[in-house]
C-alpha positions in Angstrom: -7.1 -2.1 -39.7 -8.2 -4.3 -36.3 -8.6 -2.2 -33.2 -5.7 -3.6 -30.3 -7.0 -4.4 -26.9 -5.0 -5.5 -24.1 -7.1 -7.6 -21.1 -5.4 -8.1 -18.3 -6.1 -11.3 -16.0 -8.1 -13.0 -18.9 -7.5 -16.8 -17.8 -11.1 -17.0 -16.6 -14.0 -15.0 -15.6 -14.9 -11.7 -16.4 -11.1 -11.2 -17.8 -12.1 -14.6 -20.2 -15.6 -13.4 -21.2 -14.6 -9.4 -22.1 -11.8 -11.2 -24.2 -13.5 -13.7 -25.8 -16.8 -10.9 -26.8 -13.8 -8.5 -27.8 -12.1 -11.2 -30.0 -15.5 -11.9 -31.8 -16.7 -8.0 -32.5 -12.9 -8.3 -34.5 -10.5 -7.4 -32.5 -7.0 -7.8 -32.2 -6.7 -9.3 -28.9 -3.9 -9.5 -26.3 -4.7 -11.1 -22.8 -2.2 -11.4 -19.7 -2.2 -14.4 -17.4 0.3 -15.8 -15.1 0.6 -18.8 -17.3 0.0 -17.3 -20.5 -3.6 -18.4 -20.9 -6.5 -17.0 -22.4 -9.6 -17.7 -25.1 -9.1 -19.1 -28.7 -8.4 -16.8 -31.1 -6.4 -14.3 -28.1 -2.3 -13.3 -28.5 -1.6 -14.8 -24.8 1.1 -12.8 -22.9 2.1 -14.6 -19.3 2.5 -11.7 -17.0 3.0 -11.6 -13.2 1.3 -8.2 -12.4 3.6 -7.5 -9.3 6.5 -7.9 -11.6 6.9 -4.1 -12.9 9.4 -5.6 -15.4 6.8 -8.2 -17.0 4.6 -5.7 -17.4 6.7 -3.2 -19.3 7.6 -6.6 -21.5 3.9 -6.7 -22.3 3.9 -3.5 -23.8 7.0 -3.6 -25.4 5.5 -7.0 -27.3 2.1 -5.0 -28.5 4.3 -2.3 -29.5 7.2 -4.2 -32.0 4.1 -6.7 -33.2 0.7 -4.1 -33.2 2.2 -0.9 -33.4 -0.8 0.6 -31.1 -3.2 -0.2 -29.0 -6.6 1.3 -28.3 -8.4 -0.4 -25.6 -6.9 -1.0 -21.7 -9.3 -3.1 -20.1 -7.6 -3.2 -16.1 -8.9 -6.6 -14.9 -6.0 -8.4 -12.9 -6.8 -9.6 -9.6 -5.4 -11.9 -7.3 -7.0 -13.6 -4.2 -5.5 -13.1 -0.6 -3.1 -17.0 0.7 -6.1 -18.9 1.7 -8.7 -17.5 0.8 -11.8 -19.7 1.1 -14.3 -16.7 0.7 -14.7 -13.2 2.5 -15.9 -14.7 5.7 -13.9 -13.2 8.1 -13.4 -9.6 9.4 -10.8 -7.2 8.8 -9.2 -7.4 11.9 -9.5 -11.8 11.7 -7.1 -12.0 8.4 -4.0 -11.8 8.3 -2.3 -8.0 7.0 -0.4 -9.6 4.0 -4.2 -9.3 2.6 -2.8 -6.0 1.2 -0.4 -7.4 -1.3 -2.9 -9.3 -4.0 -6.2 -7.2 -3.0 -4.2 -3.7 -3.1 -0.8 -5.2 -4.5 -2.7 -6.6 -7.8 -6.6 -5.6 -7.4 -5.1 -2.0 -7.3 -1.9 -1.5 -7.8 -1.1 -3.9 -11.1 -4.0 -1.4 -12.8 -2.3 1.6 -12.1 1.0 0.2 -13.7 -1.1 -0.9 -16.3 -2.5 2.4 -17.3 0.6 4.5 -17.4 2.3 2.2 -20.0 -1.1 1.7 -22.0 -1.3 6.0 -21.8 2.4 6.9 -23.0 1.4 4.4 -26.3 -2.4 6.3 -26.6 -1.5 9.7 -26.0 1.4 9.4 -28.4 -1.2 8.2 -30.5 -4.2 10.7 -29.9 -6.7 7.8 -29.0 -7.6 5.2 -26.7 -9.6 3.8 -23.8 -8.5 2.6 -20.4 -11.2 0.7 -18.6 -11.0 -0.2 -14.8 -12.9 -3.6 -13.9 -14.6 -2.0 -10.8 -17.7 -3.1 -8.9 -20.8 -1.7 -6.0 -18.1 -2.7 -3.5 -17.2 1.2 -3.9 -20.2 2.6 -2.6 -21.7 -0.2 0.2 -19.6 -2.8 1.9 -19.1 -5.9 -0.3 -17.1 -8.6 0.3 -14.0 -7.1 2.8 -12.7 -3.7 3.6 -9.6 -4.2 1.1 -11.7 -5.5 -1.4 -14.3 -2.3 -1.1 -10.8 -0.2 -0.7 -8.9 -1.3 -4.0 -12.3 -0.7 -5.8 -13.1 3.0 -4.7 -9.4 3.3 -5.3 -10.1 2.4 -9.0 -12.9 4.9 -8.9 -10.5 7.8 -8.3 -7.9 6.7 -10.4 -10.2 7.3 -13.4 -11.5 10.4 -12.6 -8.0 11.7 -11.6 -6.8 10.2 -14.7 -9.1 11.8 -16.9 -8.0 15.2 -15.4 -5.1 14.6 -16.9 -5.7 13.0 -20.1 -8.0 15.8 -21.1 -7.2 17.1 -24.2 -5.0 14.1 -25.7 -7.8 11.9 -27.1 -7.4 8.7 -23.9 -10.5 8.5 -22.0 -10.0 6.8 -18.7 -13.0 4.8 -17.1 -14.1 2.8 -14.3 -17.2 0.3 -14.3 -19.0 -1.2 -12.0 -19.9 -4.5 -13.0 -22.9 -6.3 -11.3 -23.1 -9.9 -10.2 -21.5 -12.1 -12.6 -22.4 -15.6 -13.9 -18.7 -16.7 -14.1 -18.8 -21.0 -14.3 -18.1 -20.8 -10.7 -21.3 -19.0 -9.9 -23.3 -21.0 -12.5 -22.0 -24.7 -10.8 -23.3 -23.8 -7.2 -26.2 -24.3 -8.5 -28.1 -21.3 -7.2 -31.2 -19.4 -7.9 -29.6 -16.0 -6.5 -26.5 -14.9 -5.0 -26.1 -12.4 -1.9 -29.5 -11.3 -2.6 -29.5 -10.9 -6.4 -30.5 -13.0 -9.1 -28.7 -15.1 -11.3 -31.3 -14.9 -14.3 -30.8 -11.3 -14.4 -27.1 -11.1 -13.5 -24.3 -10.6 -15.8 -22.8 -12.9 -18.2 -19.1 -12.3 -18.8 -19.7 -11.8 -22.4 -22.0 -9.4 -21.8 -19.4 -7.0 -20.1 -16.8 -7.3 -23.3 -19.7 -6.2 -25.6 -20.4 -3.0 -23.3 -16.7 -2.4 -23.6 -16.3 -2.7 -27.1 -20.0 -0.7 -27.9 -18.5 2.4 -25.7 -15.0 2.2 -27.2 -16.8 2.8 -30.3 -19.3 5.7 -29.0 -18.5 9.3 -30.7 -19.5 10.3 -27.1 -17.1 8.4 -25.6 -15.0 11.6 -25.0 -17.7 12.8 -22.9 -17.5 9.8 -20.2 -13.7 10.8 -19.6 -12.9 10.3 -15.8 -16.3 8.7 -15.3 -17.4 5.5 -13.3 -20.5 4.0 -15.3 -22.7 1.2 -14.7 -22.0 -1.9 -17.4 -26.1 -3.2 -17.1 -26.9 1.1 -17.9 -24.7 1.1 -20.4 -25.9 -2.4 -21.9 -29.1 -1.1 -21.7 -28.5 2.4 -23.8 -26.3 0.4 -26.5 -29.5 -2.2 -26.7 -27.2 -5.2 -25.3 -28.4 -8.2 -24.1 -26.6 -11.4 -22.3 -25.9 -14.9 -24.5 -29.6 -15.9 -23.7 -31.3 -12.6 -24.4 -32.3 -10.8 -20.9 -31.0 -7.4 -20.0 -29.1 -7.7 -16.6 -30.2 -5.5 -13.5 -28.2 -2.4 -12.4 -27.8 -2.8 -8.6 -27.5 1.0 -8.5 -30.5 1.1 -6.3 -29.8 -1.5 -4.0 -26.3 0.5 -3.2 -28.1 3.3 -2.3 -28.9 5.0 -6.1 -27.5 8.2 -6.7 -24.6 9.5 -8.8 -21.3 7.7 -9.1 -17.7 9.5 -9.8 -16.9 12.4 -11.2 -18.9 14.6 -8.3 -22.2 15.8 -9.1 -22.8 18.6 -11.2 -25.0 21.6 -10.6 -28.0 19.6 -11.3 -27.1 16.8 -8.8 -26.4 14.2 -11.4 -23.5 12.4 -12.7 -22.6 10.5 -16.4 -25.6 10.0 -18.4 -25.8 6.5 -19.5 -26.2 6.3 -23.5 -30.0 5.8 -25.4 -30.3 3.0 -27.2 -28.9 2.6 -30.4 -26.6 5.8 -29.3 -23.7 4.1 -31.1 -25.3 2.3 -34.1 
């Protein structure tokens, strides 16, 4: 039977791509937009994720049609009125900044989860991914956009502490730069320091998403936040034209990531390659 996955926010971007790589490794795959868009061969759902009531819809619909679902991938977002880029300072914009970047970018993934875990715990099984990013550990972007993302960070771990023992895992990823068609029709070499030839394709980021949903490790990762280019480069994936992306781990300071480090001062081990072949 086809594995069900629900991506949220999957119009375009990184929601499109993990779809679209999902769709194509054979699963059944639902996607939320607010106009009930997605890529060919999805089960398009619209959804405004600040409408509580949509959202339990959602879940109602993969329920009566699927009967389960196994994969949560938390990816809605929602850009703050006007927004023309993250040019301006915290105290320059406007406080109403709060409702998409903490409202949605935060918020519509925590309502997300605790539907997608009463149907995976009832089940025994299950993965809830949170679309995350280095905007946790050094300033990227704006101070609600680094918030919501730490935020997502916690809400894993503290998620796993609870979902220990009923089979759900609960993750958060930190994605690097992404070559979204926006990126790619600047027309750029490199963005905000880092390359494009060795960023991320969208794609890419479903593919590490469906490899560890598959991992007999998985289990281990509960609560974790992992890096998608570490975890490509354990399962031996590769973006659409070959190249391995970079982790930007170093260049936001290296260390570990969440839970806290353990006695030996290190966090999640990424897989080895070929770890879930």
């Amino acid at each position: 039977m086809s594995r069900v996955a629900l991506v949220t926010g999957a119009s375009r971007g990184v929601g499109h791509g993990v779809a679209s790589a999902l769709i194509a490794d054979g699963w059944t795959t639902y996607v939320t937009s607010r106009h009930g868009t997605g890529p060919d061969g999805a089960l398009p759902l619209a959804c405004d994720h600040t409408d509580d009531d949509a959202v339990a819809a959602v879940f109602e619909q993969i329920s009566a049609e699927a009967g389960r679902l196994d994969l949560l991938v938390n990816n809605a977002w929602a850009a703050p009125r006007g927004f023309g880029g993250f040019s301006d300072r915290f105290w320059e914009r406007p406080v109403s900044d709060w409702d998409t970047l903490i409202g949605v970018g935060l918020r519509a993934h925590y309502v997300a989860s605790v539907h997608a875990a009463a149907m995976m715990t009832a089940a025994g099984s299950g993965l809830i991914a949170n679309i995350s990013s280095f905007g946790s550990r050094g300033h990227l972007h704006s101070v609600l956009y680094g918030m919501s993302k730490s935020a997502l960070d916690k809400m894993a771990f503290d998620m796993g502490t609870e979902l220990d023992g009923t089979g759900v895992t609960a993750v958060s990823l930190w994605l690097g730069l992404i070559r979204t068609e926006l990126l790619l029709s600047l027309g750029v070499d490199e963005f905000a320091g880092f390359s494009l030839q060795r960023a991320e394709d969208p794609e890419f980021v479903g593919r590490v998403i469906a490899a560890l949903a598959r991992d007999p490790h998985l289990p281990e990762y509960n609560g974790h936040t992992l890096i998608t280019a570490e975890l490509g480069a354990g399962y031996g994936i590769v973006n659409n034209d070959g190249t391995p992306p970079d982790s930007h781990r170093s260049a936001f300071g290296g260390g570990g990531l969440f839970p806290p480090a353990s006695a030996d001062g290190h966090g999640a081990t990424p897989p080895q390659k070929g770890a879930n072949e």
